[in-house]
LUMZA-854107 format. One record per residue (C-alpha): residue in three letters; x, y, z; residue number from 1. Coordinates in steps of 0.1 Angstrom, whole numbers, plus 5000, padded with zeros to 4 digits. Example, Ala and Ser with C-alpha at 12.3 -4.5 7.8 and 13.67 -1.06 7.14 Angstrom:
<atoms>
residuo:east:north:up:num
ala:5123:4955:5078:1
ser:5137:4989:5071:2
</atoms>
This chain:
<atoms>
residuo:east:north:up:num
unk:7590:4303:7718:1
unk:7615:4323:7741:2
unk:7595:4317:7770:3
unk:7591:4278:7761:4
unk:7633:4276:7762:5
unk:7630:4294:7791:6
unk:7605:4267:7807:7
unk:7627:4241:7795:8
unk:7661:4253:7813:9
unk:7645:4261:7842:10
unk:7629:4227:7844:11
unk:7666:4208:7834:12
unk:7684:4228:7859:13
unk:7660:4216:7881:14
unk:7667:4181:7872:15
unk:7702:4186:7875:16
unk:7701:4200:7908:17
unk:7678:4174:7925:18
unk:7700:4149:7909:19
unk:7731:4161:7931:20
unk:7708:4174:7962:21
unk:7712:4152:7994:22
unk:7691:4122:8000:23
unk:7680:4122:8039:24
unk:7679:4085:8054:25
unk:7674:4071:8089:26
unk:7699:4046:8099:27
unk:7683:4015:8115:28
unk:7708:4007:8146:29
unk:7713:3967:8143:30
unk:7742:3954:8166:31
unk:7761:3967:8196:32
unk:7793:3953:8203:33
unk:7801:3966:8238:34
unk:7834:3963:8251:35
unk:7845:3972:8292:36
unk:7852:4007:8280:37
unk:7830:4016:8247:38
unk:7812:4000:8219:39
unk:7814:3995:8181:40
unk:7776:3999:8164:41
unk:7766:3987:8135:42
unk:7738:4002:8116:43
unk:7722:3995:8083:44
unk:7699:4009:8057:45
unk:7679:4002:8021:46
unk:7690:4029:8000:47
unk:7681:4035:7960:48
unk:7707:4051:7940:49
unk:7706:4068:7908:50
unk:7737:4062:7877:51
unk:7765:4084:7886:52
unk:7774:4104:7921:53
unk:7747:4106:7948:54
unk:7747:4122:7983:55
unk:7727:4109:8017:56
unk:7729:4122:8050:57
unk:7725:4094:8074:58
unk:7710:4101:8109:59
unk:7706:4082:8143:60
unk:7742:4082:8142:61
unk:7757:4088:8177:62
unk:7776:4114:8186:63
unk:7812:4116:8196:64
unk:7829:4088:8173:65
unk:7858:4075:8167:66
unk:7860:4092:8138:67
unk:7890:4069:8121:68
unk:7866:4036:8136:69
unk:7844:4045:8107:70
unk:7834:4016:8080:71
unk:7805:4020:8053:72
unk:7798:3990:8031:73
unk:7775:3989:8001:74
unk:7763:3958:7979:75
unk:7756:3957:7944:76
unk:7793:3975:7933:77
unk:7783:4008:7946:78
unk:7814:4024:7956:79
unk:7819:4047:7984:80
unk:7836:4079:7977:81
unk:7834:4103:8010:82
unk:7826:4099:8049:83
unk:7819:4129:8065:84
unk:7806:4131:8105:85
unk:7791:4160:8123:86
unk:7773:4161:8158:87
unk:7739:4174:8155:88
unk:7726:4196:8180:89
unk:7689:4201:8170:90
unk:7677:4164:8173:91
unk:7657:4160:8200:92
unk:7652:4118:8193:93
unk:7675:4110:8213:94
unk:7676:4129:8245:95
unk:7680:4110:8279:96
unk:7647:4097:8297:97
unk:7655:4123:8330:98
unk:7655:4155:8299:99
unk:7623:4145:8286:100
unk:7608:4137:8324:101
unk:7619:4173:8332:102
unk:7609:4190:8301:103
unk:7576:4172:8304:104
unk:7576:4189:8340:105
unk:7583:4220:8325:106
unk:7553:4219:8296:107
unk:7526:4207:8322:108
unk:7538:4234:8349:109
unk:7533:4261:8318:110
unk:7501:4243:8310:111
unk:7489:4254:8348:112
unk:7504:4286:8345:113
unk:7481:4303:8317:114
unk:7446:4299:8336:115
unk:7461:4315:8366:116
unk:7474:4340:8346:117
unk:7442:4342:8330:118
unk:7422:4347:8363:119
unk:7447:4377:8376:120
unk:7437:4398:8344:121
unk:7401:4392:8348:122
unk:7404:4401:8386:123
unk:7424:4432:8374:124
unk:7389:4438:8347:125
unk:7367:4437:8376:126
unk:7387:4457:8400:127
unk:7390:4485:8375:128
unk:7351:4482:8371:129
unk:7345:4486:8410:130
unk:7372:4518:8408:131
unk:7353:4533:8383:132
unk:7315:4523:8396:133
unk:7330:4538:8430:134
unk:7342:4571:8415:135
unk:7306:4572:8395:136
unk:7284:4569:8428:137
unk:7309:4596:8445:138
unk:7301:4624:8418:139
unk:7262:4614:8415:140
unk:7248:4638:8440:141
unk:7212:4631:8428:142
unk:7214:4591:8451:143
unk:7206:4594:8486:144
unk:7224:4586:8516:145
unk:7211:4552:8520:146
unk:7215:4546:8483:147
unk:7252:4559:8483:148
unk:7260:4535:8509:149
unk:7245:4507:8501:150
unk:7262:4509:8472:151
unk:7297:4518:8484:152
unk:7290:4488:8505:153
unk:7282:4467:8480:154
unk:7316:4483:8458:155
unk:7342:4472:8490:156
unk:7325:4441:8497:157
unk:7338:4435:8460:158
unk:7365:4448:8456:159
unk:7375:4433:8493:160
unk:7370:4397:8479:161
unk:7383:4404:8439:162
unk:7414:4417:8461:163
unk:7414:4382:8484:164
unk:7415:4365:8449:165
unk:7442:4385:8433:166
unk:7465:4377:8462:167
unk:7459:4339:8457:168
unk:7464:4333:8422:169
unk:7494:4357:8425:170
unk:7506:4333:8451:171
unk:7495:4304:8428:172
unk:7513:4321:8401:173
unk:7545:4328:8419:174
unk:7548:4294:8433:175
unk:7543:4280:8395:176
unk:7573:4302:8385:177
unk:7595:4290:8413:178
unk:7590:4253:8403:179
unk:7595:4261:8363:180
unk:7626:4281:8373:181
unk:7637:4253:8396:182
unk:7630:4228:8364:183
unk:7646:4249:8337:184
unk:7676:4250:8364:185
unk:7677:4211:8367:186
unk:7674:4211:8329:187
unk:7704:4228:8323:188
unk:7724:4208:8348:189
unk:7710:4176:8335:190
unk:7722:4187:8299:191
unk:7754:4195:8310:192
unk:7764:4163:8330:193
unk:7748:4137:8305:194
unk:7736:4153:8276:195
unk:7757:4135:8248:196
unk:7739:4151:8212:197
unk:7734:4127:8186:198
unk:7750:4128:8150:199
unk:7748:4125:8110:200
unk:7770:4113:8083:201
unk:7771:4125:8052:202
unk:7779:4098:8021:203
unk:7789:4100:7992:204
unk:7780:4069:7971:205
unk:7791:4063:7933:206
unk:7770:4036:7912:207
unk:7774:4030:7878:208
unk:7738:4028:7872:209
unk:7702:4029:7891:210
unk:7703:4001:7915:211
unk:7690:3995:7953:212
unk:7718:3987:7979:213
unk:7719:3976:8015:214
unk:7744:3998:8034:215
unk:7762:3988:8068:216
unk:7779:4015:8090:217
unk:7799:4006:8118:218
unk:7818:4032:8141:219
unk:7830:4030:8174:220
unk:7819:4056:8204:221
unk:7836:4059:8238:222
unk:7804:4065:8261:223
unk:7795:4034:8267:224
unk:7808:4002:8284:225
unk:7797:3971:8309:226
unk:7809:3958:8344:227
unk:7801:3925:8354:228
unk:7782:3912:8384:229
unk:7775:3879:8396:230
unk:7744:3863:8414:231
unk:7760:3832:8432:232
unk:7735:3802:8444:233
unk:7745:3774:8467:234
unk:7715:3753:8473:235
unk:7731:3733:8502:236
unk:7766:3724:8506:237
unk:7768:3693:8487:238
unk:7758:3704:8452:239
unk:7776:3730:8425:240
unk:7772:3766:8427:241
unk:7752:3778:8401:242
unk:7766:3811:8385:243
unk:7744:3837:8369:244
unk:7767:3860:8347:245
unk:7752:3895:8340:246
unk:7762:3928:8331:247
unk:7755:3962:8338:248
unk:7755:3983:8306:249
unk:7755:4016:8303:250
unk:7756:4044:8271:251
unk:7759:4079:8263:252
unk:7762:4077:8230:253
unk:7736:4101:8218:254
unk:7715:4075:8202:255
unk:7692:4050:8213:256
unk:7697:4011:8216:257
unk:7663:4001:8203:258
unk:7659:3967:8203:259
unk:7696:3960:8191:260
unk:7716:3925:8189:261
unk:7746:3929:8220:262
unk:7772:3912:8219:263
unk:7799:3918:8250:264
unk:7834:3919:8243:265
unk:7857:3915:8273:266
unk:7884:3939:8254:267
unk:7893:3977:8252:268
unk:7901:3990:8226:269
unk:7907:4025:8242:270
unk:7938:4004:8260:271
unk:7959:4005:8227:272
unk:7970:3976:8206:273
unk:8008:3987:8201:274
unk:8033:3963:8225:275
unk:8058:3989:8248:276
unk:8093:3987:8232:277
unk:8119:3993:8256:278
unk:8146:4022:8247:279
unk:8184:4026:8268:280
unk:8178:4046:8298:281
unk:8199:4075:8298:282
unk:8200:4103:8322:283
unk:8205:4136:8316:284
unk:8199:4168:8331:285
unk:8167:4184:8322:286
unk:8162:4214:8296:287
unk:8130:4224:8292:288
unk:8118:4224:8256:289
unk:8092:4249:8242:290
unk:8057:4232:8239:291
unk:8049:4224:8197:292
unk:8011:4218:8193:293
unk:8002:4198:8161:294
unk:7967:4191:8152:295
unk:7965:4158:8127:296
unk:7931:4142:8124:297
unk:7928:4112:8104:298
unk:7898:4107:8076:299
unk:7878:4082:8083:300
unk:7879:4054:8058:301
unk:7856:4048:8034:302
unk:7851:4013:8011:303
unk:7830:3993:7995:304
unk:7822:3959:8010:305
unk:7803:3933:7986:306
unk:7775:3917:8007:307
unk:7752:3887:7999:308
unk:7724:3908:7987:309
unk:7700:3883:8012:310
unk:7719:3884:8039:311
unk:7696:3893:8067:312
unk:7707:3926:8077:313
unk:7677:3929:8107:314
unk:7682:3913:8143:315
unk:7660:3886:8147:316
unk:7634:3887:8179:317
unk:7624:3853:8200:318
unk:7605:3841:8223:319
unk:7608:3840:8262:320
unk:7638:3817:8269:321
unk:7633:3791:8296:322
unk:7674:3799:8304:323
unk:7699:3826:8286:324
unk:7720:3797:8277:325
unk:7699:3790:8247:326
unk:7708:3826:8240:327
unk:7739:3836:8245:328
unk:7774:3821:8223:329
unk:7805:3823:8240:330
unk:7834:3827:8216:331
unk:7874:3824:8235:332
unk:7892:3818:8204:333
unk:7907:3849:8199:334
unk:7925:3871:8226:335
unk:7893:3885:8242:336
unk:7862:3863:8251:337
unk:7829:3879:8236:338
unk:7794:3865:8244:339
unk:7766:3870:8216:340
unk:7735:3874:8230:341
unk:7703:3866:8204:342
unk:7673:3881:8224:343
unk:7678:3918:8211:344
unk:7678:3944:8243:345
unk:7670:3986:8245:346
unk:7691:4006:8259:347
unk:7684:4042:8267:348
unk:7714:4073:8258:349
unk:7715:4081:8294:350
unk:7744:4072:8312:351
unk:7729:4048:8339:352
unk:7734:4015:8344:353
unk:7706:3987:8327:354
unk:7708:3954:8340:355
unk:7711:3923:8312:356
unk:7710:3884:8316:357
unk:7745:3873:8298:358
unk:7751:3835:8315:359
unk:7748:3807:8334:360
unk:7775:3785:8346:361
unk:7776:3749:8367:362
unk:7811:3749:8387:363
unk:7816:3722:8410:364
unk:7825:3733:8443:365
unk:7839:3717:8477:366
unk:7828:3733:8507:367
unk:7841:3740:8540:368
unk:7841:3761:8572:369
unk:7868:3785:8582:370
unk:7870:3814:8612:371
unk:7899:3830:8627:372
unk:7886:3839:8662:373
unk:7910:3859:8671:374
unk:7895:3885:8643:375
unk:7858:3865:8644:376
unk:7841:3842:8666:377
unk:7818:3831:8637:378
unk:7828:3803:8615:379
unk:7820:3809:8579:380
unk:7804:3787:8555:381
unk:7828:3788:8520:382
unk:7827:3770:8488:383
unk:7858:3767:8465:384
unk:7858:3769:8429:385
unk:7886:3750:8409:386
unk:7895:3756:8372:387
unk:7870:3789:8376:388
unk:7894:3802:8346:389
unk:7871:3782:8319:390
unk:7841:3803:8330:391
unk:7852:3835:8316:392
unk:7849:3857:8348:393
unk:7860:3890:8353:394
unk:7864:3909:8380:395
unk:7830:3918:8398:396
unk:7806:3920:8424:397
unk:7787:3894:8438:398
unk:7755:3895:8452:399
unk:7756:3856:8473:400
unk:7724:3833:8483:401
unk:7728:3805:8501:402
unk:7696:3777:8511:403
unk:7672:3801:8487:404
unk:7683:3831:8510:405
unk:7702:3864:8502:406
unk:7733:3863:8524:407
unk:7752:3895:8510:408
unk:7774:3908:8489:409
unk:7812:3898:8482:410
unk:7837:3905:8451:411
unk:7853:3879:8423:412
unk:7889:3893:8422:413
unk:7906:3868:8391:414
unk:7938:3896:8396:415
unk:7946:3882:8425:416
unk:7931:3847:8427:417
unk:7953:3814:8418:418
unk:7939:3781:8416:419
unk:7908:3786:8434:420
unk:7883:3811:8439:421
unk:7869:3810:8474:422
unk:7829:3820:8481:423
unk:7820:3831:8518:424
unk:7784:3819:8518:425
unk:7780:3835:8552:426
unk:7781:3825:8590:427
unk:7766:3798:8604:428
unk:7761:3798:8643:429
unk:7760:3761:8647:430
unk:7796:3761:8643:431
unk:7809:3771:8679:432
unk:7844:3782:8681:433
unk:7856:3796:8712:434
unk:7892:3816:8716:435
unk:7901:3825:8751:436
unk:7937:3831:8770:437
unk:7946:3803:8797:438
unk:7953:3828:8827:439
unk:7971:3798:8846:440
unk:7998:3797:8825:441
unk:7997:3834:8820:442
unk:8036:3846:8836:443
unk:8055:3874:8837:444
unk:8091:3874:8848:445
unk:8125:3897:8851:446
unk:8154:3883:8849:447
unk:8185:3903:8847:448
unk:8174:3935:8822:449
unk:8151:3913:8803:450
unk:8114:3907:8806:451
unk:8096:3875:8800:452
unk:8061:3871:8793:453
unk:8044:3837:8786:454
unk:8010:3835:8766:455
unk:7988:3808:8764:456
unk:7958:3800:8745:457
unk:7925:3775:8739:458
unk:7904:3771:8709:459
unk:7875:3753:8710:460
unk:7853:3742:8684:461
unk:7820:3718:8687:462
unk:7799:3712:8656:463
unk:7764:3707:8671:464
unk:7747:3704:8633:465
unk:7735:3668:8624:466
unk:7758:3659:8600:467
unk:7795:3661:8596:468
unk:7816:3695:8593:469
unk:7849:3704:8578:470
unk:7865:3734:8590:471
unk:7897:3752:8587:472
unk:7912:3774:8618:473
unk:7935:3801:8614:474
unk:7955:3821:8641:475
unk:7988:3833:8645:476
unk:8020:3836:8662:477
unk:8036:3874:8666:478
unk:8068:3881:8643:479
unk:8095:3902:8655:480
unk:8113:3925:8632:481
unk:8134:3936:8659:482
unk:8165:3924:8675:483
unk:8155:3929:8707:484
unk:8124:3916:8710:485
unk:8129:3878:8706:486
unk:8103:3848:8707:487
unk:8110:3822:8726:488
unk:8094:3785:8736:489
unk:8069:3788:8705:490
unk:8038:3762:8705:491
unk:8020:3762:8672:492
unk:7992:3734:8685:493
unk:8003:3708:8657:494
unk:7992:3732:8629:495
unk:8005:3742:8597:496
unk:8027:3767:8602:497
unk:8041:3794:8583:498
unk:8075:3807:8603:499
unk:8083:3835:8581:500
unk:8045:3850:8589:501
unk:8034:3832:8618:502
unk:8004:3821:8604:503
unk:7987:3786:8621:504
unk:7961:3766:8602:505
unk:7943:3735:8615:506
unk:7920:3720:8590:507
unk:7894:3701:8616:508
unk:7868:3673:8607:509
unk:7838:3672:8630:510
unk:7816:3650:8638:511
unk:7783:3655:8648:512
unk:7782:3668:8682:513
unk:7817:3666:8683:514
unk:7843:3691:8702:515
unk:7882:3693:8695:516
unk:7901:3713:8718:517
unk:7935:3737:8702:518
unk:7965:3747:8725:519
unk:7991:3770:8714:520
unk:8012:3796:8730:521
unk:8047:3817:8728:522
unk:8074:3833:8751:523
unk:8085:3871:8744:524
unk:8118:3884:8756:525
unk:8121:3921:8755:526
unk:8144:3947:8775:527
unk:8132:3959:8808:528
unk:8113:3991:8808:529
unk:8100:3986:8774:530
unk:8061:3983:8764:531
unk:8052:3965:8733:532
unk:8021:3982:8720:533
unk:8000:3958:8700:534
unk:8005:3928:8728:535
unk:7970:3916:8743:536
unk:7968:3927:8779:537
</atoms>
């Protein structure tokens, strides 16, 4: 009987205790919402709870959150109590692809190592067999001459070639050992530039009676972020310029992107949301103050959000798309423009850049030539974008084709642009544009103290494609910020000129074939005995 109420303590206390013990659960990573500098993921789970407090530690969490970005939801009225995050340092699920390529390196280079380890300590078996054989013949005075020899002949020939074969696989074996030290070295330093470890969260979860319940977990990490880049197509010079919007995304988060929903965000959160208030500006001398250090770290917040218990918690896969637009929802309501990309995309914990498909847009474009011979005999092919502000651009490379054919690369700069974006689409050499100095009315003259010098010069520009051109022309006339260098008898050619920076533009129309001749030229007083550097000799 005292053994039976023994039995039956032991087995409640073991009830009691496996009703508070943790609950391990793997986190199934659903959406990524990447912004230019981090991301928010979103992760859910099917978890069953039992009536009154239970405890789960959720892993293929990443590592390094925000820790006060943390939201858990549960359905079903389970409420959540407690959020706790750690980093976990032992996972190995979600090292970066060049880790596991080198530590792969490292297990097929010990692999190779044991046989030729192997072979030096049978050489050293047979060597030590040949010693001893060798020291038997020398003390057996009852063989003969010939026998002795023969067989210390037969002992060196051998040991001479077990020797050969030592030195080898010692060689082999050395050079094995170089190359796993050289791994384990580029290990270490791999580790240390992009390791990022992975983390868990531990839950605490009240319901007020059995019941299943779908959890969501969202968080925000800082290793991650996109850039945009652009793939611009003319196909001639009559039609739009298609745009293809991509992104280069990258992560360290210390989880893998498996086959997640992205969504980019064109915000930052890690800019700060708080407007600057300005406060009087008052000056005073300065008194250094001793340096207070307070550490204050936030919980993270923990609630319970009531879900549609079918709501579909899982990203949906599809097909192949004939074009990304079918994908891909562009939302501009608020104060940043996100795009929400359907076809669900992988994205590997290790820092690099992975290219993804985000857009395509139609802009309308004119296009004309321009070259400024002075800098460039080429003329240049460009096409200008107007109201490029409805098509959600960033700043970002470009990578330009033009007629099916890769011209180069160029940059979208919305900072700096106004009304329209300009494209160069590249040089085209049947645009001839000429830029030379007329020598004849090319003077130089002293009068009193002062110098004069006279400059003349001729643009010409013949379009020998078959069909009509429009180009623009720029040169210039110097500026003088000094008194005593003064510009006299100016002759801008009949272009639009800017006096305040001496810039001269001719917008031209060819025809076929056709040649238009510029003229423009300047006078430059200046003291005698003077050189002005940067003048054209």
């Amino acid at each position: 009987m005292k053994h039976t109420t023994i039995l039956a303590y032991f087995l409640a206390s073991i009830t009691q205790v496996n009703s508070w013990a943790q609950t391990q659960q793997k986190l199934n990573l659903d959406k990524a919402t990447v912004f230019v500098s981090g991301a928010e993921l979103t992760s859910t789970a099917r978890i069953n709870l039992s009536k009154g407090e239970n405890e789960f530690v959720f892993s293929n969490v990443a590592g390094n959150i925000n820790i006060q970005s943390i939201t858990v939801g549960a359905t079903n009225g389970v409420a959540v109590e407690s959020v706790t995050f750690q980093n976990n340092y032992t996972s190995e699920d979600n090292m970066s692809p060049r880790v596991k390529e080198i530590k792969d390196s490292i297990e097929l280079m010990t692999q190779r190592r044991q046989p030729v380890s192997n072979k030096i300590a049978v050489l050293d078996e047979q060597l030590a067999v040949l010693q001893a054989n060798r020291k038997v013949g020398g003390d057996n005075t009852g063989l003969s001459v010939a026998e002795l020899t023969k067989m210390l002949e037969l002992v060196s020939t051998k040991m001479e070639a077990c020797l050969n074969q030592k030195n080898k696989e010692q060689d082999n074996l050395k050079k094995i050992d170089e190359r796993i030290a050289a791994l384990n070295k580029q290990l270490s330093e791999e580790q240390r530039r992009s390791y990022q470890p992975g983390g868990q969260l531990l839950v605490k979860f009240y319901s007020k009676e059995s019941t299943p319940s779908n959890i969501a977990i969202s968080y925000v990490v800082p290793n991650a972020g996109w850039t945009p880049v652009y793939d611009i197509m003319a196909p001639d010079a009559h039609s739009p310029v298609n745009i293809y919007y991509k992104a280069n995304i990258y992560q360290n988060s210390g989880v893998k992107w498996d086959n997640v929903h992205l969504t980019l965000s064109t915000g930052n959160p890690q800019e700060g949301m708080q407007a600057p208030v300005l406060s009087p500006w008052y000056l005073s001398f300065y008194n250094p103050q001793p340096y207070m250090y307070k550490n204050a770290m936030a919980a993270p917040r923990a609630y319970s959000k009531a879900k549609d218990e079918s709501a579909d918690l899982s990203v949906a896969s599809a097909g192949s798309p004939a074009t990304m637009n079918e994908f891909v929802t562009v939302d501009n309501s608020g104060i940043n423009t996100s795009f929400d990309i359907d076809l669900p995309y992988t994205i590997p914990t290790d820092g690099q850049q992975h290219l993804v498909a985000v857009k395509k847009y139609e802009a309308p474009a004119t296009y004309e030539y321009f070259s400024a011979p002075k800098a460039d005999a080429d003329a240049f092919l460009m096409a200008k974008i107007t109201n490029w502000q409805d098509l959600n651009l960033l700043p970002g490379q470009t990578n330009i084709f033009y007629e099916g054919t890769y011209i180069g690369q160029g940059y979208i700069d919305t900072r700096n642009t106004q009304d329209t974006i300009s494209l160069s689409l590249g040089r085209d050499k049947k645009i001839i544009v000429k830029r030379e100095r007329d020598k004849k009315l090319r003077s130089v003259k002293t009068i009193g103290t002062n110098v004069r010098e006279t400059f003349a010069y001729t643009i010409t520009v013949r379009n020998t494609r078959k069909d009509a051109a429009t180009i623009m022309i720029q040169d210039q006339l110097p500026v003088s910020n000094d008194k005593d260098i003064v510009l006299e008898d100016t002759d801008n050619g009949g272009s639009e000129y800017d006096e305040a920076t001496g810039m001269m533009k001719w917008p031209l129309t060819l025809k076929p074939n056709e040649t238009k001749t510029l003229h423009f030229g300047f006078t430059l007083k200046y003291p005698k005995g003077k050189t002005i550097s940067n003048l054209p000799r």
